[in-house]
N, C-alpha and C positions, 0 to 999 in steps of 0.2 A: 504493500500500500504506500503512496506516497507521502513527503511529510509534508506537515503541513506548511504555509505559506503567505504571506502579508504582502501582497506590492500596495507601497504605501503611495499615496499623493498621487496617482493618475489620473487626468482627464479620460473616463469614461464617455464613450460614445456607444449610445443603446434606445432603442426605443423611441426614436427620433429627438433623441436630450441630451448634450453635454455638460458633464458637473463632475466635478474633483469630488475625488476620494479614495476610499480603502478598503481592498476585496480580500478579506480570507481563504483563501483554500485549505479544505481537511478533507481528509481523505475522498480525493479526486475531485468532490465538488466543491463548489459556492455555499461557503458556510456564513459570509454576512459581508455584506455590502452597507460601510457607513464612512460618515465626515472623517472618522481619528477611530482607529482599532487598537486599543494594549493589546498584547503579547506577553507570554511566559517567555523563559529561556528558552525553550523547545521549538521556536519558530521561527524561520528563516525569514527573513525581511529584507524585501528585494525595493530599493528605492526607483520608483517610476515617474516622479515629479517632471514637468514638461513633458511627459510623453500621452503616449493615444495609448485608451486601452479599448481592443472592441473582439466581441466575438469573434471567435476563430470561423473561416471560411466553409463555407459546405458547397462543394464544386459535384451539381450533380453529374458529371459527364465528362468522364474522362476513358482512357484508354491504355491501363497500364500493361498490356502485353503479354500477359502470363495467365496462362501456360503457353507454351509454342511459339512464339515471337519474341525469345528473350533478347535475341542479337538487337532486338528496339528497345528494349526497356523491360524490368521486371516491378513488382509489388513493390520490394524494398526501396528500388533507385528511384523511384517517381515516388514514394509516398515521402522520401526524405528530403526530394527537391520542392513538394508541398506544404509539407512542414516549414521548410524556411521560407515558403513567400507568404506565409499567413491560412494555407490551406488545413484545416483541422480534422476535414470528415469529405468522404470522397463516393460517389459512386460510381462503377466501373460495368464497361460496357462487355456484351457475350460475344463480341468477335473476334476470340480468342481460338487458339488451335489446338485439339477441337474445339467448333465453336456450344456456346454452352446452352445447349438444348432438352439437357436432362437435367434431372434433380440430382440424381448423380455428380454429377460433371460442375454444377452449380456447388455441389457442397466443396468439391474437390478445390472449386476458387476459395472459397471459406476457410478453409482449411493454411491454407497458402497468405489469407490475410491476417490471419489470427497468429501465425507463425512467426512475418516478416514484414510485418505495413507497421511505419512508423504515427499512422495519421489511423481513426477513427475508419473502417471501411462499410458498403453494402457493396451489391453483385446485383447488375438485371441480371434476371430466366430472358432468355429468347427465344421467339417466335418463329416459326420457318412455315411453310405450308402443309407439313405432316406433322408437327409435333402439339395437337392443342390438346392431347389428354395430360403429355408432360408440364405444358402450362398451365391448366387446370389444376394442378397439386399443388403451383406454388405457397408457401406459407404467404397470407401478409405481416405478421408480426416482425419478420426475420428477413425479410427481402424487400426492397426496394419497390420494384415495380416489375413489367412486361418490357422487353424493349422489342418493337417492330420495327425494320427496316424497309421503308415501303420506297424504296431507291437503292440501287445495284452498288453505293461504294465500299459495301465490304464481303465482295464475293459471292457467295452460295446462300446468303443469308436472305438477301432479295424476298420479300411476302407480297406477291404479283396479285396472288389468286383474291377478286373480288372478293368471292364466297367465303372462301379461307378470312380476308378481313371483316366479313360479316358475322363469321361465328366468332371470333377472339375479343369483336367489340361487344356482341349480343351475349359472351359468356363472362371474359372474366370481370371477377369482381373489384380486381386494385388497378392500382393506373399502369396504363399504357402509356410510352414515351415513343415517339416515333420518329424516325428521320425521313422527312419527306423532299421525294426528289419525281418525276415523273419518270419513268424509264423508258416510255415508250418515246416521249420529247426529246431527251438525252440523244437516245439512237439516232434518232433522225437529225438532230444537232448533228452528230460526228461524224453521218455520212455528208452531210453538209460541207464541213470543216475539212473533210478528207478529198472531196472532187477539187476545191479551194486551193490545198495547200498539200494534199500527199501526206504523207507521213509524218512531214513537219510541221506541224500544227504549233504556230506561235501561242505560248504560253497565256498570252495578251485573248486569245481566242476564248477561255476557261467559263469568265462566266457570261458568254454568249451561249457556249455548249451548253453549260449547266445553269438555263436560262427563271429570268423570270416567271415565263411561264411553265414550265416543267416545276418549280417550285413550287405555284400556287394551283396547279391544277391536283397535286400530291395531297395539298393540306388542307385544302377544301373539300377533300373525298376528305380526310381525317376527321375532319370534325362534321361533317356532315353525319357519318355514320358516329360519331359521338353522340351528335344529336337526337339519330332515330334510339338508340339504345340505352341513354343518360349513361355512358361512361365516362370512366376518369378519365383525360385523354391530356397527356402533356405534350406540343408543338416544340421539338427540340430545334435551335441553331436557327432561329428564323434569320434571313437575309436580305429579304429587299422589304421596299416598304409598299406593295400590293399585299401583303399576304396578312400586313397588320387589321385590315379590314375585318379579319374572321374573327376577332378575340375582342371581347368587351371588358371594357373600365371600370364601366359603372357597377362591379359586384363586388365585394370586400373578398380576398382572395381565399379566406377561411373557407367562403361559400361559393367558390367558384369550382366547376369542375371541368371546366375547360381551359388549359394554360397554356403560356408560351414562355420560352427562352431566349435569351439574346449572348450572344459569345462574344468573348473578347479581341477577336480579330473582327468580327464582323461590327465592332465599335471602334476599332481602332485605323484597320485598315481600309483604303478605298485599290479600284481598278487602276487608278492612276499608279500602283506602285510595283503592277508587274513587271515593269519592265527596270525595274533595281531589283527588286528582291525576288523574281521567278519564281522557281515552284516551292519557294522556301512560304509563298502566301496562300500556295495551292490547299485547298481546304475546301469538302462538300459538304453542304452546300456553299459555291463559292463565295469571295469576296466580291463584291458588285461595284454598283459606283457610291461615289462621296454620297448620294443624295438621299439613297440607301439609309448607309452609313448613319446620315442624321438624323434620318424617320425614325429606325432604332431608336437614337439614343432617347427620341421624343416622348417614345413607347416607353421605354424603360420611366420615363419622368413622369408618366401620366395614366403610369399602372397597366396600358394594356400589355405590358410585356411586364413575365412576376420576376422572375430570376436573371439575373448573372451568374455562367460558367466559362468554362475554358473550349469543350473536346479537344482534352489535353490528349493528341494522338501523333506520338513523336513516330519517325524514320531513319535512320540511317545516314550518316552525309551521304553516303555513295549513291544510296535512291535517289534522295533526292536531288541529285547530280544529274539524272538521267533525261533523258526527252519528254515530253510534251507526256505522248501515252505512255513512256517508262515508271516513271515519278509517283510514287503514289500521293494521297492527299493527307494529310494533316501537317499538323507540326506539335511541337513541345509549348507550354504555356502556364502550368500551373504557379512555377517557381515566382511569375512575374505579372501573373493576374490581379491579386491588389495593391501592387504598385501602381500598374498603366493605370486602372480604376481611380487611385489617388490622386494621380497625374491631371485627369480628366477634373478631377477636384479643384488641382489648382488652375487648372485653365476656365473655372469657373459654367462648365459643362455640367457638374451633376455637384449637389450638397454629398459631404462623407455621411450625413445620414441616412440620403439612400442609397447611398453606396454600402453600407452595414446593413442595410434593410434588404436589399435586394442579393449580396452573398451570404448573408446568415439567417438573418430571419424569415425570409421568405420563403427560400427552401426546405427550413425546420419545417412552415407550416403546408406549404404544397405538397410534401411528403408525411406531413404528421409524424415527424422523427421527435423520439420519446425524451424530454431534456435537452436538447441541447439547442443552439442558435442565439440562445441571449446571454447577457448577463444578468441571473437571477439567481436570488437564494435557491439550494438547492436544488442546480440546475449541474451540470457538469461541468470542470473545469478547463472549459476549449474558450484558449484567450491568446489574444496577439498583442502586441508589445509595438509601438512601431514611432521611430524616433523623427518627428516632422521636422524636417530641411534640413537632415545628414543624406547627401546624395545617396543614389547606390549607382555607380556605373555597371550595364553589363555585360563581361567581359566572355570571352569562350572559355577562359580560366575559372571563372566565379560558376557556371552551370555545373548543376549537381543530376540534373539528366544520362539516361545511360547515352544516349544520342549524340551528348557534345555538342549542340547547338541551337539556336533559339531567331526568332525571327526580329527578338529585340537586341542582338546585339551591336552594341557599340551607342544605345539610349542610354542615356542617363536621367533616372529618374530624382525628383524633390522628395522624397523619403527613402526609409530605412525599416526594414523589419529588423525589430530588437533581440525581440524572443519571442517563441510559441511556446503555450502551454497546450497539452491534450491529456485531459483526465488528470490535472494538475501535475504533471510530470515538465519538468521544465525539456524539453525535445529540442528546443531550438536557441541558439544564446550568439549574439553579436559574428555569428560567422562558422561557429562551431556547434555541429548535429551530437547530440546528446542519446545516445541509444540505449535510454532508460527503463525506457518500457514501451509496449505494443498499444496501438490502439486497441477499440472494440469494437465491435460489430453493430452495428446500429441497429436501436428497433424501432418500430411505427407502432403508432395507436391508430386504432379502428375508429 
């Protein structure tokens, strides 16, 4: 069990409210939140005056590689590189090798995070077009959600079949996350691209391929059949600003069961930057234009969009070296996702309040995850530390990815993560990974 713990004097930011004070931690959780805490000798007191203290991050979507893909990344490297950008709880996607289609095969990730994940973990079950008696078993206590891929970027995973998507919305009972891409639009995009240009299909082509309308023709069937069936239905990675039309404001998100996501390239990056950064921006659904770019971030500011994530889905340099259709898509993200987020703060784009509202709290509640997202009396102790206007430059030296690269570097951002706490275990400290203890497994309430 951990000891327990005083960060004294820090500017809390929680609940849409800044105000100094003094968080206890005992064992693992939030044992009192006040102006001035005494202490016995037995308690370590960590001075955080001037600094931010905010709930540690919950990145629903990420992609940490394991099992089968370790030459990309495994549990431990990517929950460690999370840990130090503020990421506290994580959930990881089933297009994994094999991909994870059984309960089996699902616990075998569990197993693998309970072992070696430095950060709080869940696991989606995945959907295919034969497997819905295996999704039908899934726990909700203990798992996440469904993830369907109703767009071909990760191989065999592809859920094409209409009917196949009418029974998974009309059965199951937790949420469904889905990545929606058209794949029929795709195709025809690439035979497109291919009479165009041959084999060498400019980079700059990407999100013409993987177009607006292939995006919104995907997510509109998604939620349409949410509709007929009231399923939980979460819109992952939204990209342009048509598809923001489908998701309403006006319901307080407790009570919504229709939701959408917004990712941190697709706030960050526009189309104008293919042609610097290549396929190092490639990511589906793609990066679009700036104007995109700032419908998001509007969404995010006016509720119709509930979360901020990464799909932290790192490659290889060498892949992503390769051509146009070599290259796969993602990239690395989690290490520096509430940094760029901050960044955005001081460029006077978004308040750090909902910037904490929308990586921590919103997520707790869109998934109903049991304790954790705020800072509350006991609630659990997932807390980030983060030292406003100590730079962080980032370097290819500084990435703690197994990948070795990142599409932010050589940014220099206006903060610093100090330290992360997870389950009151100090993990994270000025630059040094602390491999204290394991996260846990997250639960949901019903």
């Amino acid at each position: 069990m951990s000891k327990s713990i005083v960060l004294k004097s820090g500017t809390i930011v929680n609940e849409g409210k800044q105000f100094v004070a003094d968080i206890l931690i005992k064992n693992g959780r939030i044992e009192k939140i006040a102006t001035s805490i005494s202490t016995d000798g037995n308690c370590e007191i960590i001075d955080v005056s001037g600094q931010l203290v905010l709930p540690g991050c919950i990145d629903d979507q990420v992609h940490f590689r394991e099992p089968g893909l370790t030459h990309k990344a495994t549990i431990f490297t990517e929950s460690r590189a999370a840990v130090a950008g503020g990421v506290t709880s994580f959930m990881e996607m089933p297009n994994t090798v094999p991909n994870t289609l059984t309960q089996e095969l699902l616990e075998d990730k569990y197993a693998i995070g309970a072992k070696s994940s430095l950060a709080n973990y869940s696991f989606f079950m995945g959907a295919s077009n034969e497997n819905i008696e295996e999704v039908l078993k899934t726990n909700e206590r203990n798992v996440c959600g469904i993830k369907v891929f109703m767009g071909s970027s990760t191989g065999n995973m592809l859920v094409d079949n209409e009917q196949t998507l009418d029974g998974l919305f009309s059965k199951v009972p937790m949420l469904i996350a889905t990545h929606c891409e058209d794949e029929a639009t795709i195709r025809k995009n690439i035979e497109a691209a291919k009479a165009k240009y041959g084999e060498n299909v400019p980079i700059e082509q990407h999100p013409i391929i993987r177009s607006e309308e292939a995006c919104y023709i995907s997510s509109s069937m998604a939620v349409r059949l949410a509709k007929k069936h009231g399923t939980r239905l979460h819109v992952l990675h939204i990209s342009t600003a048509k598809e923001l039309e489908l998701f309403d404001n006006a319901i307080p998100l407790i009570d919504k069961k229709i939701t959408a996501e917004a990712c941190i390239h697709h706030l960050w990056f526009s189309d104008e930057q293919y042609t610097e950064k290549g396929a190092f921006i490639k990511w589906n659904p793609a990066v679009k234009k700036a104007t995109d770019r700032d419908a998001i971030m509007q969404a995010v500011l006016n509720n119709t969009i509930d979360v901020i994530a990464t799909d932290h889905a790192p490659h290889t340099l060498e892949e992503k070296r390769s051509t146009y259709f070599g290259a796969p898509s993602g990239g690395p993200l989690v290490q520096h996702s509430l940094l760029a987020m901050l960044e955005k703060v001081k460029e006077g784009k978004i308040t750090i309040e909902r910037v904490v509202e929308k990586m921590a709290h919103a997520p707790a509640v869109l998934f109903r995850i049991e304790d954790r997202g705020y800072i509350r009396e006991g609630y659990h102790a997932d807390l980030v530390v983060v030292n406003p206007g100590d730079e962080t430059l980032v370097t290819k030296q500084s990435l703690l990815y197994k990948c070795g690269w990142s599409p932010f570097e050589g940014v220099t951002f206006s903060n610093k993560i100090a330290k992360t706490f997870v389950n009151g275990n100090l993990v994270y400290s000025n630059g040094t990974i602390n491999e204290v203890g394991n996260g846990s497994r997250l639960l949901f309430n019903s």
